[in-house]
PAVO-906849 format. One line per 10 residues: their letters; for each residue y, z, x of N, C-alpha, C. Coordinates in steps of 0.05 Angstrom, whole numbers, plus 5000, padded with zeros to 4 digits. Layout:
BEGIN
A	Y/Z/X/Y/Z/X/Y/Z/X; ...
***
This chain:
BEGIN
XXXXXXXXXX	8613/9139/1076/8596/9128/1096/8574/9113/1082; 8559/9090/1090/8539/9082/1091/8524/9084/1113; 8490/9083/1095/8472/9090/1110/8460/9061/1111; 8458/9037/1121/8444/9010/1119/8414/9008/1118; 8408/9033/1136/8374/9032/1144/8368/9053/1144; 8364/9067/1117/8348/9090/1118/8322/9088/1114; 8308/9121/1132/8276/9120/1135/8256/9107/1115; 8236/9097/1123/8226/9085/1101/8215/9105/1084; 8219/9137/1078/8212/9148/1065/8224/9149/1035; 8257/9140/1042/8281/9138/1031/8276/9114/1018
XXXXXXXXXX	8284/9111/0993/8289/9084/0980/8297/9059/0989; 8285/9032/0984/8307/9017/0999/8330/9008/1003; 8342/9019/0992/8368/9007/0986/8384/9032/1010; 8412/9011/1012/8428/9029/1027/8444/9052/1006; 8449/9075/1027/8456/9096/1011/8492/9106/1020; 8500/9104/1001/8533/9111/0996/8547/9139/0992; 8551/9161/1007/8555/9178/1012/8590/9186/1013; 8598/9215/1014/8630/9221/1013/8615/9239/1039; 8633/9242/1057/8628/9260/1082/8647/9279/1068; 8639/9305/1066/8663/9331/1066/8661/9343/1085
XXXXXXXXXX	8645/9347/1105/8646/9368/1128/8624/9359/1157; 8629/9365/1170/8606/9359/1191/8601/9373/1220; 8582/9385/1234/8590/9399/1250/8574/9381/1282; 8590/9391/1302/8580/9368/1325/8569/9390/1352; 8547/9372/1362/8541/9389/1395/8542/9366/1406; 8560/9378/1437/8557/9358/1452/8546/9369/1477; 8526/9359/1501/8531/9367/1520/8526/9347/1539; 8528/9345/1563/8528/9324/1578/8509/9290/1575; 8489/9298/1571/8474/9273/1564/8471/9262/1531; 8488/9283/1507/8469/9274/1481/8487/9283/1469
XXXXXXXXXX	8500/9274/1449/8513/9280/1428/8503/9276/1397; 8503/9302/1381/8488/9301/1355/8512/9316/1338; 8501/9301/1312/8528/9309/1293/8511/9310/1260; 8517/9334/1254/8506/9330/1226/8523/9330/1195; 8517/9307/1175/8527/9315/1164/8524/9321/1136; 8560/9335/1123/8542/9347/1098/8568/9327/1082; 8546/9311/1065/8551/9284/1039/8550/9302/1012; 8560/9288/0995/8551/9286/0968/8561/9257/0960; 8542/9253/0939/8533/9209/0929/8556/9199/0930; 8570/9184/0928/8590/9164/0923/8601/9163/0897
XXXXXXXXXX	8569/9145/0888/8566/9137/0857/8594/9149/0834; 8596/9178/0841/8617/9182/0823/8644/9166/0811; 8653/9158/0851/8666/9154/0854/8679/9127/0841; 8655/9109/0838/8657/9082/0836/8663/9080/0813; 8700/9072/0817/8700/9062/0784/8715/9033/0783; 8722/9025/0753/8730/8994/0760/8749/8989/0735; 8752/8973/0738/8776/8965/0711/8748/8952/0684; 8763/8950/0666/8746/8932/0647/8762/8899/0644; 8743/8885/0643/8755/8862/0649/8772/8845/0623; 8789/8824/0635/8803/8814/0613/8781/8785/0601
XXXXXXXXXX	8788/8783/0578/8774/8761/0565/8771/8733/0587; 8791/8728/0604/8787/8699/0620/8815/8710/0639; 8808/8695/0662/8818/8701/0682/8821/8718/0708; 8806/8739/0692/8806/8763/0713/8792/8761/0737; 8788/8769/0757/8786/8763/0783/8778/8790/0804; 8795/8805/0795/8793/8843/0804/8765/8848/0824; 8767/8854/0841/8738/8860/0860/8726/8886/0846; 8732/8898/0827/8724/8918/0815/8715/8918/0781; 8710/8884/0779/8712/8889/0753/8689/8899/0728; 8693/8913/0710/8669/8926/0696/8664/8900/0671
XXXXXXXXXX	8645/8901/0668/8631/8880/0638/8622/8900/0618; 8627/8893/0592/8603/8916/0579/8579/8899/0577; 8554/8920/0587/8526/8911/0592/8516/8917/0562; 8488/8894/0565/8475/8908/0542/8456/8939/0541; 8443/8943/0523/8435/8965/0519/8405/8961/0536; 8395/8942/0530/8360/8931/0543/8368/8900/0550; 8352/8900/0572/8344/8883/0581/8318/8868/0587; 8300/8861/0586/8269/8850/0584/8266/8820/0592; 8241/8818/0603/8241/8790/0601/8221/8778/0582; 8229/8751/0578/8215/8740/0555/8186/8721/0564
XXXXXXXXXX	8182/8723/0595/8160/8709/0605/8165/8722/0629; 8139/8713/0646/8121/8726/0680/8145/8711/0691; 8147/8721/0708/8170/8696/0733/8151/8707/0760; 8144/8688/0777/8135/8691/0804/8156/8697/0825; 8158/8701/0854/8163/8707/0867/8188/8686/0876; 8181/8663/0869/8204/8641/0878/8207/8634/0856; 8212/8640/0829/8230/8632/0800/8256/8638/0804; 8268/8621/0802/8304/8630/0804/8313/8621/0773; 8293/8620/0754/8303/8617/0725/8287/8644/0713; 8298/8655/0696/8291/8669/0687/8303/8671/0656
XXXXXXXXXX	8280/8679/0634/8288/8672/0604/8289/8712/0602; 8307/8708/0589/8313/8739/0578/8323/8746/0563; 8308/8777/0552/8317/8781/0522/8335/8807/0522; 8355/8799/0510/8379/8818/0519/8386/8824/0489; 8394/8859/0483/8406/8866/0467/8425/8882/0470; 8452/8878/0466/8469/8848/0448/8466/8830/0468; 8459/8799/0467/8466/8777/0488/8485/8787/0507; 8469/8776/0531/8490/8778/0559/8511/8759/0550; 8537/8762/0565/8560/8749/0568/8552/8716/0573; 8563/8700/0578/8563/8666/0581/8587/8664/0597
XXXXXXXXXX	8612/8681/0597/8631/8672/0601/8627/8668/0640; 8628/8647/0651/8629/8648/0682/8643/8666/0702; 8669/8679/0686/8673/8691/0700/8670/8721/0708; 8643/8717/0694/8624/8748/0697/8606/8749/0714; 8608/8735/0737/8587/8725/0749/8596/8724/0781; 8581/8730/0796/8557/8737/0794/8556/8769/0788; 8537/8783/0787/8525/8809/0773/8505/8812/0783; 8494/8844/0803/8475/8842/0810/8455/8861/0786; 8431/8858/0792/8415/8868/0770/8388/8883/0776; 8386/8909/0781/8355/8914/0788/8331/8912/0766
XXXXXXXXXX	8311/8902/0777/8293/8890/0766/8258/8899/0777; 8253/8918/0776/8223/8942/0782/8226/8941/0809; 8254/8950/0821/8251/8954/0848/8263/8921/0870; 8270/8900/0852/8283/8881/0866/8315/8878/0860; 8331/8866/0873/8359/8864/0863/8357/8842/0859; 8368/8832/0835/8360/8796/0842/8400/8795/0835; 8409/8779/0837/8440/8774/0835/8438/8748/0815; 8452/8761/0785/8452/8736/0764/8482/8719/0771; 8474/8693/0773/8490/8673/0783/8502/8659/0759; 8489/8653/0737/8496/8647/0708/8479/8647/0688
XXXXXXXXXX	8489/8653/0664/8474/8654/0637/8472/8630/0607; 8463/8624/0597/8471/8605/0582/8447/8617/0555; 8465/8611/0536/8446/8616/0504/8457/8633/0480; 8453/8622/0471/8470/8633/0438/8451/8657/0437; 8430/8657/0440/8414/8673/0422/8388/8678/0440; 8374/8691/0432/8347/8712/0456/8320/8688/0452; 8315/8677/0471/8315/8690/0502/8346/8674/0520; 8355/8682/0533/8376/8668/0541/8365/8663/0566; 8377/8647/0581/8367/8636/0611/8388/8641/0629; 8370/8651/0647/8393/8672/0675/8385/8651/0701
XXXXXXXXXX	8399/8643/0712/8404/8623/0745/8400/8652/0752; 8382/8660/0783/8387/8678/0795/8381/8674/0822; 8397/8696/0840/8387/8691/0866/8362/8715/0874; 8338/8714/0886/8323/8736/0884/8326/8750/0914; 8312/8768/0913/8313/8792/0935/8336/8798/0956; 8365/8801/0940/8389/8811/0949/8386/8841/0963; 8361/8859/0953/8359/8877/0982/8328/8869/0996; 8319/8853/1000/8301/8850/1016/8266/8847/1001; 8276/8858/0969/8251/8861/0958/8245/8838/0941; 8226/8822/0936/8220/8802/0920/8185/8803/0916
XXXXXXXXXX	8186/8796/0887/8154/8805/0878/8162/8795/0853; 8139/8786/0835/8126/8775/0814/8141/8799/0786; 8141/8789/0769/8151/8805/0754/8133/8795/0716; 8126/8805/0708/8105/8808/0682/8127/8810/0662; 8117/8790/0633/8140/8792/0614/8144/8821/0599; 8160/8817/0590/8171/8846/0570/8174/8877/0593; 8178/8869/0619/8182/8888/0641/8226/8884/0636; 8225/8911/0647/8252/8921/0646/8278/8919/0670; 8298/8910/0660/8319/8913/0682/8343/8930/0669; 8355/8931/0692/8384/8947/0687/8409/8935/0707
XXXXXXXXXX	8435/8945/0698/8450/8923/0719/8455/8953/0740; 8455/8939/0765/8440/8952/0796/8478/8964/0800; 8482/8984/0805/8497/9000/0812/8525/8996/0792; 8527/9004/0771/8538/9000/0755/8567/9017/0750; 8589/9008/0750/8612/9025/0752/8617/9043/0731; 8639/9056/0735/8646/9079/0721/8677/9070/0718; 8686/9071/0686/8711/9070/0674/8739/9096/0686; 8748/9090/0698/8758/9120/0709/8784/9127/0689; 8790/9150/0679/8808/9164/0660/8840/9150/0663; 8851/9147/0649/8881/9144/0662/8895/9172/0659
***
């Protein structure tokens, strides 16, 4: 199950859940049902992708280790210079990739650069959040899959 709009006490982002059990009252005017989840996240796994061509709605990239930026980007920057160790991918068909960024998702659209700082096309506030961001601040890529065993 997803949760789309949880309390604003709750993080913003929507929350991805496995239902295992749930118990219900009903009585004439009101029906309530509670239930009992554990995260998703486990669950999410994906293939690793092929050098060119691949396409897979699941597909995994290997990420770098850090991510940083190499200058401030404001609120409406859709360029962003960044210093990535090992260099992000170039190849297009890694793309798009969403990325959290101190609480924003921004979704990288493309990358271009031999070497650090590389330059990211992005789209900003993919969950609703958009704000200023200070250089040498940190990202990570935003829900990141899991290789599953054969």
């Amino acid at each position: 199950m997803t949760a789309a709009n949880p309390p604003s006490q709750v993080a913003p982002d929507t929350i991805d859940a496995v239902v295992e059990g749930w118990t219900e009252q009903w009585d004439p005017f009101t029906w309530s049902a509670e239930l009992n989840t554990s995260p998703f996240s486990p669950y999410r796994t994906g293939v690793l992708a092929a050098d060119t061509g691949d396409t897979n709605e699941f597909l995994l990239i290997l990420t770098p280790d850090s991510l940083s930026l190499a200058a401030d980007v404001g609120t409406a920057d859709v360029t962003w210079l960044i210093n990535s160790s090992p260099l992000w991918t170039t190849n297009s068909e890694s793309f798009p990739r969403d990325i959290w960024w101190e609480g924003e998702v921004i979704q990288l659209t493309n990358c271009v650069g031999a070497s650090a700082p590389q330059t990211w096309t992005v789209v900003r506030s993919v969950n609703g959040v958009v704000k200023g961001h200070l250089a040498n601040s940190a990202g990570r890529v935003y829900r990141p899959g899991v290789l599953a065993l054969a």
